[in-house]
TITOR-235184 format. One line per field, with one value per atom (N, C-alpha, C): x, y, z; chain. Coordinates in nm, 4 decimals. Layout:
% TITOR-235184
X	(X  ...) .
Y	(Y  ...) .
Z	(Z  ...) .
unit	(A  ...) .
This chain:
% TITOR-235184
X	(2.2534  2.3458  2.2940  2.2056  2.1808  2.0532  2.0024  1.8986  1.9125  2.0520  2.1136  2.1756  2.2374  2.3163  2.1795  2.0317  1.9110  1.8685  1.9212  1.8155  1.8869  2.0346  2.1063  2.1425  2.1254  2.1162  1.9411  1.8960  1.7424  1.7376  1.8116  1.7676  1.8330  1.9893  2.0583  1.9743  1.9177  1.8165  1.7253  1.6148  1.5246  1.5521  1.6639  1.6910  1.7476  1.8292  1.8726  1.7337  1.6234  1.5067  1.4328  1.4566  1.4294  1.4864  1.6081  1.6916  1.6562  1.6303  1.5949  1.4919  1.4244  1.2808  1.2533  1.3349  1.3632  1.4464  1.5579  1.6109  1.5509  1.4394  1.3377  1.2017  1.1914  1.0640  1.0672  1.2452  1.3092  1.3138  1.3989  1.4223  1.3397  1.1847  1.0908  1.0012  1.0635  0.9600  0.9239  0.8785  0.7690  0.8050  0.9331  0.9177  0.9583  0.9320  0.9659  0.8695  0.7288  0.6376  0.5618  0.6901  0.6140  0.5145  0.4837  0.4266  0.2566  0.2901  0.1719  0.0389  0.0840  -0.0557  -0.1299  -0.0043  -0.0834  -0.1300  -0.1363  -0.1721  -0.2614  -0.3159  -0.4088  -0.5857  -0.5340  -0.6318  -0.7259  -0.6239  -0.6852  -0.7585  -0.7301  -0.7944  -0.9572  -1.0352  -1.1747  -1.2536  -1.3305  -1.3582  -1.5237  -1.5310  -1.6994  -1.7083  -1.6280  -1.6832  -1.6799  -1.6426  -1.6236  -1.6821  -1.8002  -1.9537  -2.0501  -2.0438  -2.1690  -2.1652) .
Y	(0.0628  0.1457  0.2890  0.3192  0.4592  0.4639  0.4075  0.3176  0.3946  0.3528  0.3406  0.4884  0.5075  0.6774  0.7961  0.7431  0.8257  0.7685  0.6200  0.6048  0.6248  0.6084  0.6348  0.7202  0.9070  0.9954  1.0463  0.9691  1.0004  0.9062  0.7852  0.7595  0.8183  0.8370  0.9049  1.0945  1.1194  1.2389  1.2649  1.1113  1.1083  1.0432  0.9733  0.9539  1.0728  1.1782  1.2816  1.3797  1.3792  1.4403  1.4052  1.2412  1.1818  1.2250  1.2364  1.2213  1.3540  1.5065  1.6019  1.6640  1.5239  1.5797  1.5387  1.4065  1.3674  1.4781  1.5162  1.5801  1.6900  1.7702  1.9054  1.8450  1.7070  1.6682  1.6799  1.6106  1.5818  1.7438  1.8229  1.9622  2.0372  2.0052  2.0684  2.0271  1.9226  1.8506  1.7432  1.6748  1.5692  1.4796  1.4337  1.2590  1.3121  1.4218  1.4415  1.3579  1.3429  1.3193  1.1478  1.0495  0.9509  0.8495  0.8719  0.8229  0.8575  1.0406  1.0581  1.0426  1.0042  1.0346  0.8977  0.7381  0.6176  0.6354  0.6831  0.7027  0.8013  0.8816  0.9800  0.9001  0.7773  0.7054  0.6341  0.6150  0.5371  0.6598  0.7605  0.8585  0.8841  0.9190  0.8950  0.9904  1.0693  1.1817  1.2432  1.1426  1.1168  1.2467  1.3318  1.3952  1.5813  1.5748  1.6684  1.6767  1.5850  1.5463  1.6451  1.6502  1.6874  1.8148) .
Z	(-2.5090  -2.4342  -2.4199  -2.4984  -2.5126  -2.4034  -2.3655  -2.2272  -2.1143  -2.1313  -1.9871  -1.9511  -2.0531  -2.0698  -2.0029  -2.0080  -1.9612  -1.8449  -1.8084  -1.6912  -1.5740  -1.6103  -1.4770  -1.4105  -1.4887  -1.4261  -1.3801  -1.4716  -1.4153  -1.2684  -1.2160  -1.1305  -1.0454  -1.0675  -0.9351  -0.9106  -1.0110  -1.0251  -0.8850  -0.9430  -0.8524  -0.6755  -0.7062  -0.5508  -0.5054  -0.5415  -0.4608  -0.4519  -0.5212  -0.5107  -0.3546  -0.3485  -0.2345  -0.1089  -0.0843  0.0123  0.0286  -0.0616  -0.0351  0.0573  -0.0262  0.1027  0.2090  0.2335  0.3725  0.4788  0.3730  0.5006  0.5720  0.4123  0.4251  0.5453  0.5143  0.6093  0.8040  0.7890  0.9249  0.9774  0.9095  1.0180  0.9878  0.8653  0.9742  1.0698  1.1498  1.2560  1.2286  1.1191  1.0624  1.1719  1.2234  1.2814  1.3888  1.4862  1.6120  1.7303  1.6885  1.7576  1.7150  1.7298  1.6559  1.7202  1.8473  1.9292  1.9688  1.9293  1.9809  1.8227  1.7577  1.6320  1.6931  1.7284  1.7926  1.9028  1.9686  2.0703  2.1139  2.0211  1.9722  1.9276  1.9001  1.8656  1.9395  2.0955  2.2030  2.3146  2.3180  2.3650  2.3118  2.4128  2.4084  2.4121  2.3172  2.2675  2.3078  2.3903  2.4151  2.4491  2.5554  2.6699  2.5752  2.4705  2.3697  2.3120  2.2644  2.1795  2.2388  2.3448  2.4495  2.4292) .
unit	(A  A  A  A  A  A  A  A  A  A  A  A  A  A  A  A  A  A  A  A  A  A  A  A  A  A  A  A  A  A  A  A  A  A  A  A  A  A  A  A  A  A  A  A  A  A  A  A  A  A  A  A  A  A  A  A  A  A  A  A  A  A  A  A  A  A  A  A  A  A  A  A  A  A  A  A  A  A  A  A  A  A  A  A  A  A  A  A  A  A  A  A  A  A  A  A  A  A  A  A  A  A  A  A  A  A  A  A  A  A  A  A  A  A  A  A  A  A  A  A  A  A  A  A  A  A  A  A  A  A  A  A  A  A  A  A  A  A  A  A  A  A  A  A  A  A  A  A  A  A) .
């Protein structure tokens, strides 16, 4: 019992740690642009070598 009395504020701990940095990741930008990093890949870089 005494287990549990540590793991269950350590987990509700680390999930609000989580949810923190999601919300810190979202309003600063991170998932605004989720299209262009794939699509960044098919673009062809040859002409920038030269």
């Amino acid at each position: 019992m005494n287990g549990l009395a540590l793991l269950i504020p350590l987990a509700l701990l680390m999930g609000s740690i989580g949810l923190i940095g999601f919300f810190w990741a979202l309003r600063r930008g991170q998932f605004d642009d989720l299209d262009g990093a794939a699509n960044r890949i098919l673009i062809d870089d040859e002409d920038r070598a030269g």
